[in-house]
C-alpha positions as CSV (number, residue, x, y, z in Angstrom):
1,X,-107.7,58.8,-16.6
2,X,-105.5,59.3,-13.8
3,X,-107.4,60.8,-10.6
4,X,-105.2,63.1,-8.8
5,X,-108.3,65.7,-7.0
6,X,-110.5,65.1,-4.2
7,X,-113.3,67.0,-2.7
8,X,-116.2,69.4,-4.7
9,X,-116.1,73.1,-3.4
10,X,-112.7,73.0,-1.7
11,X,-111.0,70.5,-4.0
12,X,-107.5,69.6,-3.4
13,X,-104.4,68.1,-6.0
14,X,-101.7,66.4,-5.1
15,X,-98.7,66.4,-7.1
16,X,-95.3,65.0,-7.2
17,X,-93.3,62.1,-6.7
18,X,-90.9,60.3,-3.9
19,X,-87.7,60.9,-5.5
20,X,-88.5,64.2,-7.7
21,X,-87.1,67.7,-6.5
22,X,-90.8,68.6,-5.0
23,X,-94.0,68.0,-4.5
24,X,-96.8,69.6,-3.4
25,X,-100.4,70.6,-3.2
26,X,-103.1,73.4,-5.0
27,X,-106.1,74.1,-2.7
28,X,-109.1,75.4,-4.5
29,X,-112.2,77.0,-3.1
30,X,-111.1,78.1,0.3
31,X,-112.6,81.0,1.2
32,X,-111.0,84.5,1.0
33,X,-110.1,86.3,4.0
34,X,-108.5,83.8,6.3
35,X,-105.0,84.8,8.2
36,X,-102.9,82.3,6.4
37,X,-99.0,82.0,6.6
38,X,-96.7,79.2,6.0
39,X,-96.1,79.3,10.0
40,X,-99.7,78.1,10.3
41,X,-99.0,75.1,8.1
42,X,-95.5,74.4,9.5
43,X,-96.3,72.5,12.4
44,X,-98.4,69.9,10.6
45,X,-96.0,69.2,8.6
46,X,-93.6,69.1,11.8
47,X,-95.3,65.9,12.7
48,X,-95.6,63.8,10.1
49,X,-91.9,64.6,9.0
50,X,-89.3,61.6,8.7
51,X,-86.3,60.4,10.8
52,X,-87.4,62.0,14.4
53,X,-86.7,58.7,16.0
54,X,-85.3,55.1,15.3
55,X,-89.2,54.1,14.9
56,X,-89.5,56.1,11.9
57,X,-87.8,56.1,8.1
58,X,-84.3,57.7,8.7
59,X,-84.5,59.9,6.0
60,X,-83.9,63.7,6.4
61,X,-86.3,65.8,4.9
62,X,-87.1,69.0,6.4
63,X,-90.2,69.6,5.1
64,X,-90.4,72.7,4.6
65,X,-93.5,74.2,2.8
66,X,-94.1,77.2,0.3
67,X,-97.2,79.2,-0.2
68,X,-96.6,80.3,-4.1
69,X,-100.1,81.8,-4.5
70,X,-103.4,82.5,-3.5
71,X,-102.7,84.7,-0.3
72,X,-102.2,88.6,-0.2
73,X,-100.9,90.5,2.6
74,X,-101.4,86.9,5.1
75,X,-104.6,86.3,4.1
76,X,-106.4,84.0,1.7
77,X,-107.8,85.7,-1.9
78,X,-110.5,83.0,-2.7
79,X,-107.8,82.1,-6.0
80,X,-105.9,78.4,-5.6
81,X,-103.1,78.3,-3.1
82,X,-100.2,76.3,-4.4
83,X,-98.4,75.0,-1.6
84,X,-94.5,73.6,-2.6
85,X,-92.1,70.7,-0.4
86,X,-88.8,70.4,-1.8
87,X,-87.0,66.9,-1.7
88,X,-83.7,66.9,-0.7
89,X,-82.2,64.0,0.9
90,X,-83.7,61.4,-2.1
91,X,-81.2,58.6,-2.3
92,X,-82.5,56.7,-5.6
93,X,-79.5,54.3,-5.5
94,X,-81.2,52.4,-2.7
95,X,-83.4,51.1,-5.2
96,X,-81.6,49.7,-8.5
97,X,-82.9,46.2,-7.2
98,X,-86.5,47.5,-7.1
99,X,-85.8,48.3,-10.8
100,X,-85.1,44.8,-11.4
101,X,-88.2,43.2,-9.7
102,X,-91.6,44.2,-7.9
103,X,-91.7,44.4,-4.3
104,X,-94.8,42.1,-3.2
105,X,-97.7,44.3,-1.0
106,X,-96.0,47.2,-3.3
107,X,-98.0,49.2,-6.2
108,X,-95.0,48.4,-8.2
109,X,-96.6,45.8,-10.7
110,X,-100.2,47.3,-10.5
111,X,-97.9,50.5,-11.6
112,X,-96.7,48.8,-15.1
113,X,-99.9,46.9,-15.4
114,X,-101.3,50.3,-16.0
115,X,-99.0,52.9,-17.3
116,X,-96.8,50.4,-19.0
117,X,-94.2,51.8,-17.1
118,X,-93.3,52.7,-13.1
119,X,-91.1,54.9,-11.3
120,X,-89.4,52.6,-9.1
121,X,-87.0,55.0,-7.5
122,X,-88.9,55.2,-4.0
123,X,-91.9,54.0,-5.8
124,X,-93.0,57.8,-7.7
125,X,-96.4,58.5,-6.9
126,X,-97.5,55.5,-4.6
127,X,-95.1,56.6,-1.9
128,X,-95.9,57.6,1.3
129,X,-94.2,60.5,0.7
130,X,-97.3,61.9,-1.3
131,X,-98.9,62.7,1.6
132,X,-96.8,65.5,3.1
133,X,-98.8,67.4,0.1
134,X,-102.1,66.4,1.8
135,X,-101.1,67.2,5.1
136,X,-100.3,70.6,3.9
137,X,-103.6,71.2,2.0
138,X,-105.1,69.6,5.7
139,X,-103.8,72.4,7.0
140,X,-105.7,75.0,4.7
141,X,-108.7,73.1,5.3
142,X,-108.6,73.7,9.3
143,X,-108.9,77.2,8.5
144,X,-111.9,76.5,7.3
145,X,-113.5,74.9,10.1
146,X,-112.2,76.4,13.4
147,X,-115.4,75.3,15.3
148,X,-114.2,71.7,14.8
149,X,-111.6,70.0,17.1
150,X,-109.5,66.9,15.3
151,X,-107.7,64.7,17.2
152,X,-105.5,61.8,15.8
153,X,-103.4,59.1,18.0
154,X,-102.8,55.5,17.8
155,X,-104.9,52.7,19.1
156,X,-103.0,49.9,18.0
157,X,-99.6,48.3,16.7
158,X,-99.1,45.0,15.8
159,X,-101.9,44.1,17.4
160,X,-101.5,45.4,20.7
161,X,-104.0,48.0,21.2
162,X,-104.4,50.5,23.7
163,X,-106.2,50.6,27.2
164,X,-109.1,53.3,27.1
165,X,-109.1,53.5,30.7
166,X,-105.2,54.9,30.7
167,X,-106.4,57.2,27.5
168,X,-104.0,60.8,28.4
169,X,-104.7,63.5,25.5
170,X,-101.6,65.2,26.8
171,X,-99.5,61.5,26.6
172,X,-99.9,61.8,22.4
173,X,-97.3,64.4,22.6
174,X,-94.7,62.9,24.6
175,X,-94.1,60.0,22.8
176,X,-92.6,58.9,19.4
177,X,-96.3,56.6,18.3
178,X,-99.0,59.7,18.6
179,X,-100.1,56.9,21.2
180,X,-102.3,58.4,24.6
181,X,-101.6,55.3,26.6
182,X,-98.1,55.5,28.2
183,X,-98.5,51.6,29.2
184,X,-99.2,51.2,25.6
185,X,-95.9,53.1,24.2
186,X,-93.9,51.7,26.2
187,X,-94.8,48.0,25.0
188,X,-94.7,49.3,21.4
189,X,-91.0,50.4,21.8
190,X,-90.2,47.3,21.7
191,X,-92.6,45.9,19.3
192,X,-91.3,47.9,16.7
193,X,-87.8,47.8,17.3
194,X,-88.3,43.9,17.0
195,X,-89.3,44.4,13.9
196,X,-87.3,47.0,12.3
197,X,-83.9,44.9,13.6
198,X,-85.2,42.2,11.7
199,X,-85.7,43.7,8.7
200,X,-89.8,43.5,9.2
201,X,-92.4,45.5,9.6
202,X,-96.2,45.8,11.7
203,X,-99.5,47.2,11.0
204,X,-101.3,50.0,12.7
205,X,-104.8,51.6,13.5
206,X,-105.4,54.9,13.8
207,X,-108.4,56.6,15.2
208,X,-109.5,59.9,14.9
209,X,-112.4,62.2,16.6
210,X,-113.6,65.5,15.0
211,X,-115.6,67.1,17.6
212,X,-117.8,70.4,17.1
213,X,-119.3,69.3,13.6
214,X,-122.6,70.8,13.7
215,X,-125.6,68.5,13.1
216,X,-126.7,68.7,9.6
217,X,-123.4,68.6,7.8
218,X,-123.3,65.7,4.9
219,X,-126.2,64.2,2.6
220,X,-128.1,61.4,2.3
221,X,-127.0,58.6,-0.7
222,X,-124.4,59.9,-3.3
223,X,-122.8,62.4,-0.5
224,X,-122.7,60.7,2.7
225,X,-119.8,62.2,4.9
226,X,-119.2,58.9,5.9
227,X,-119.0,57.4,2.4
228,X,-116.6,60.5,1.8
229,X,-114.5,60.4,5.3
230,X,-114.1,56.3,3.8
231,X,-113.0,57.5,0.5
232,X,-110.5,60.2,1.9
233,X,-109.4,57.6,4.0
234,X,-108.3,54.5,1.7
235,X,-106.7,56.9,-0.6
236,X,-104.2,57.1,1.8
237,X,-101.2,55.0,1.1
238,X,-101.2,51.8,3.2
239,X,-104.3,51.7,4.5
240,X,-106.6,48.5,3.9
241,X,-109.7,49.3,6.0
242,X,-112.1,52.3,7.8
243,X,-114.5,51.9,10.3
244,X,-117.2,54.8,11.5
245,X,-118.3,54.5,14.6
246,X,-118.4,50.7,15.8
247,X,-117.7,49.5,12.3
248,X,-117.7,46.3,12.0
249,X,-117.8,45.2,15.7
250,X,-121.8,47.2,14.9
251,X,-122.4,43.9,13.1
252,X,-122.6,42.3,15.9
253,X,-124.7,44.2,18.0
254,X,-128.9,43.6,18.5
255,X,-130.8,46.6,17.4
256,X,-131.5,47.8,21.3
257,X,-127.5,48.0,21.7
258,X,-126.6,49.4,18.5
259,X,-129.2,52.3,19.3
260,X,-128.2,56.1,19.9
261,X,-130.2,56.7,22.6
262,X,-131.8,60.1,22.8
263,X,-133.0,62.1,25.5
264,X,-134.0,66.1,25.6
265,X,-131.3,68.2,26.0
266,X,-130.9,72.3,26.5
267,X,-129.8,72.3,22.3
268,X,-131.3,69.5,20.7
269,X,-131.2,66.0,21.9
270,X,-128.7,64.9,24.3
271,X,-127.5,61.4,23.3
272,X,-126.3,58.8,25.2
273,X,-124.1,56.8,22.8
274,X,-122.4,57.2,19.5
275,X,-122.4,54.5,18.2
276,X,-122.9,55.2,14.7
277,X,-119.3,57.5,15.1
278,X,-121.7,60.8,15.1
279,X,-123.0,60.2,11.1
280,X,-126.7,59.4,10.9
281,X,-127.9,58.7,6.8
282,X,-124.9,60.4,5.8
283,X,-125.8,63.5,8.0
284,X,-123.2,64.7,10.9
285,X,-125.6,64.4,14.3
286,X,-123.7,66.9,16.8
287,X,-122.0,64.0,18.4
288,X,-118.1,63.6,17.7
289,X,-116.9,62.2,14.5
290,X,-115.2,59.2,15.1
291,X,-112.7,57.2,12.0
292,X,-110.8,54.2,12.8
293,X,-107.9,53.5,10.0
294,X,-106.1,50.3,9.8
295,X,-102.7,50.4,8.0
296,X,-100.9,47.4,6.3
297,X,-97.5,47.1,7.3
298,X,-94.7,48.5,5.2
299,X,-94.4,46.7,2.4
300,X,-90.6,47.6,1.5
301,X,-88.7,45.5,4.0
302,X,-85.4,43.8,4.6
303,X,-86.4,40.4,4.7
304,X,-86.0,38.4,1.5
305,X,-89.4,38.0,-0.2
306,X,-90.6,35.7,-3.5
307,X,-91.4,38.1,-6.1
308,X,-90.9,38.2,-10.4
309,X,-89.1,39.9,-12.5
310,X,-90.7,42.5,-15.4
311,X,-90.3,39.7,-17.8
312,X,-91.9,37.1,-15.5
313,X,-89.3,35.4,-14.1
314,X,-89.0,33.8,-10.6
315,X,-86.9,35.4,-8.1
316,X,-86.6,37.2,-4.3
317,X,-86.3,40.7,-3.4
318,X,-85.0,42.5,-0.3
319,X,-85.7,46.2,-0.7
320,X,-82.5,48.4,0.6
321,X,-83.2,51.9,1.8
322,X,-85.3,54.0,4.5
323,X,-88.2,52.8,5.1
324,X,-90.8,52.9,7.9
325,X,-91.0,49.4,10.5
326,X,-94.5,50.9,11.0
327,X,-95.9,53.0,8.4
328,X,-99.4,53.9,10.1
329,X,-97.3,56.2,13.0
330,X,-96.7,58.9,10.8
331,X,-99.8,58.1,8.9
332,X,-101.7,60.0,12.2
333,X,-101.1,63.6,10.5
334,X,-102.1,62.7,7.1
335,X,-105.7,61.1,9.3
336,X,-105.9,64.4,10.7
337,X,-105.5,66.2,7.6
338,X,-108.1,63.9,5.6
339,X,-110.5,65.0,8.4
340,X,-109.6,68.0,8.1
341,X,-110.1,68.3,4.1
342,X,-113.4,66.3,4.5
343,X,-115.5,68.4,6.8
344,X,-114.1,71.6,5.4
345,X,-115.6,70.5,2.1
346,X,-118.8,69.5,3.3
347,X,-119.3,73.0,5.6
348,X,-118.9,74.3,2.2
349,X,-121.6,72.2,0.5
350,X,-124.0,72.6,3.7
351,X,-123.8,76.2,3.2
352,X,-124.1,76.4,-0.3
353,X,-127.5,74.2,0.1
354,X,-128.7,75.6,3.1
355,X,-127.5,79.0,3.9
């Protein structure tokens, strides 16, 4: 059984592959009545798209998204909005090698151990390229929640992470890494132009704040939004690890530190940490929605690599073509989007339960 939805009142599916002439996105359960035009989707899209600078894969795709149903005169019907990307600069020649052998870190052999088969060309459905359907649906889902802020950047490539004291909002823009340290982006240049001239690649975290969830979004045990937001976020291609709040670095903590402190405020309590990334027993607290996502680097790279063959034979690989020295840049869109998807869902399930 192949998996292809997420999410349980607005439910999203993905569909499409790398190298096919489109792929896309149906959104069900959004709400009717919500001003929604292809412009409002557009600039989403804008920023996750390929080949805006040497840091990224140089292939040309524009992007472009269709609404094919589910709005009426710009608004929203409450019926499933199909949302359409065309491919068209797919070069599938780059990969006749790929067809001869599986790229290591790749889903190419977990593919055939499967389905018995793969699409190699660009790797089918475990590309990246999948996700310029998510970030679409992302957009939908924003509609959803306008009370809620979400903002994605950077925090760290090839292990070089950012300086929180130099943290701009206004610096995320002005860069090609979605990075809000200027200091930061300016080392990273480098960084990743070391590796993408070797024919290499480097691993990223993203980290990404949602701030105006009310307190009381979620549930406790089998529908945390944590336990979601972690789901949502390893079903992102490349990424190997999420962290709410302190993560891991929590499990290092004594219970006094690791405490949100609490103290009255005008509107409920007024805390004086967030520790816990603003998600209490599964339950959204008020406090800002914070999700740390590491990426792998990019598996498809230009260095020679051992590998086998279909048939089980020894042998190295060096995948040709356009790929990303750092995948997890233009993952910060599809974060956003996830977050996006996530709370918009669980607004939906609050207020189906609760009023």
């Amino acid at each position: 059984m192949s998996i292809n939805t997420f999410g349980r009142l607005l439910r999203f599916t993905t569909w499409g592959e790398s190298h096919g002439p489109a792929l896309g996105a149906v959104v069900d359960g959004c709400p009717p009545g919500l001003a929604l035009s292809e412009a409002d989707l557009q600039p989403y899209l804008d920023a996750r798209r390929p080949g805006q600078s040497k840091f990224t894969t140089q292939r040309q795709e524009p992007d472009a998204v269709r609404i094919l149903s589910g709005t009426f005169e710009g608004q929203t019907t409450g019926t499933p909005i199909s949302l359409m990307i065309e491919n068209v600069d797919q070069r599938s020649k780059d990969y006749s090698e790929v067809a001869k052998a599986y790229r290591p870190g790749h889903a190419d052999y977990a593919y055939d151990a499967k389905y018995g088969l793969r699409d190699y060309r660009g790797g089918g459905r475990s590309s990246a390229r999948e996700t310029a359907a998510r970030v679409a649906a992302g957009g939908v889902a924003r509609l959803v929640i306008p009370e809620v802020s979400i903002l994605g950047y950077v925090s760290e490539i090839g292990g070089d992470r950012i300086d929180n004291a130099n943290f701009d909002e206004s610096e995320i823009g002005r860069n090609p890494f979605f990075c809000p340290d200027p200091s930061a982006a300016t080392r990273w240049e480098k960084i990743v132009d070391e590796a993408r001239l070797s024919g290499s690649s480097v691993g990223a975290v993203v980290e990404c704040i949602a701030t105006g969830v009310p307190a009381g979004w979620g549930a406790p045990l089998y529908g945390k939004l944590d336990a979601d937001l972690a789901a949502a976020m390893m079903s992102i291609n490349a990424v190997k690890g999420v962290e709410i709040g302190d993560g891991f670095a929590a499990a290092r903590l004594t219970g006094e530190q690791n405490a949100d402190r609490m103290r009255p405020g005008a509107d409920g309590p007024a805390f004086l940490n967030n520790h816990a990334g603003g998600i209490a027993g599964g339950i959204a607290t008020g406090q800002p929605v914070v999700v740390r996502v590491a990426f792998k680097p990019t598996s498809s790279i230009l260095t020679p690599v051992e590998t086998i063959t279909p048939s089980g034979e020894a042998t190295e690989i060096q995948t040709k073509g356009r790929h990303d020295p750092c995948v997890g840049i233009r993952g910060t869109p599809v974060v956003e989007a996830m977050m996006a998807l996530v709370l918009a869902d669980h607004k939906l399930l609050h207020r189906g339960q609760c009023g």
